[in-house]
C-alpha positions, 0 to 999 in steps of 0.5 A: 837318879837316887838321891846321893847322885842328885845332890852330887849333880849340884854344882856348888856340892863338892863332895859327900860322905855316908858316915852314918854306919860309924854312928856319924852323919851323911856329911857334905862339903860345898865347893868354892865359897858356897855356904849354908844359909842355916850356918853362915860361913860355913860349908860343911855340914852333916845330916841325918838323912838323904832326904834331909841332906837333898832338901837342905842342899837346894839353891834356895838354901845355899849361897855363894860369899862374895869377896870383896 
């Protein structure tokens, strides 16, 4: 399995897009109300790299908001 389709096996990972030939970012979306850890609230964000954008899309560097 490449790396794209390990991250897109994840389930709180929505989407992903490989902008990087345009000059931007490999950008992923977290679905539902999962957000980043580095960047709280948000659940977008870009990166440089696959190996960047696996490493940064674990559980351990995600969470899900709990509406209350």
């Amino acid at each position: 399995m490449n790396i794209a389709n390990k991250i897109r096996a994840r389930p709180w990972v929505e989407s992903i897009e490989d902008n990087r030939l345009e000059g931007g970012y490999i950008l992923v979306l977290l679905g539902g109300r999962f957000c980043f850890n580095d960047d709280p609230g948000s659940g977008t964000r870009g990166f440089d790299t696959w190996a960047e954008a696996e490493r940064e899309t674990r559980v351990d560097c995600v969470y899900e908001e709990v509406k209350e």
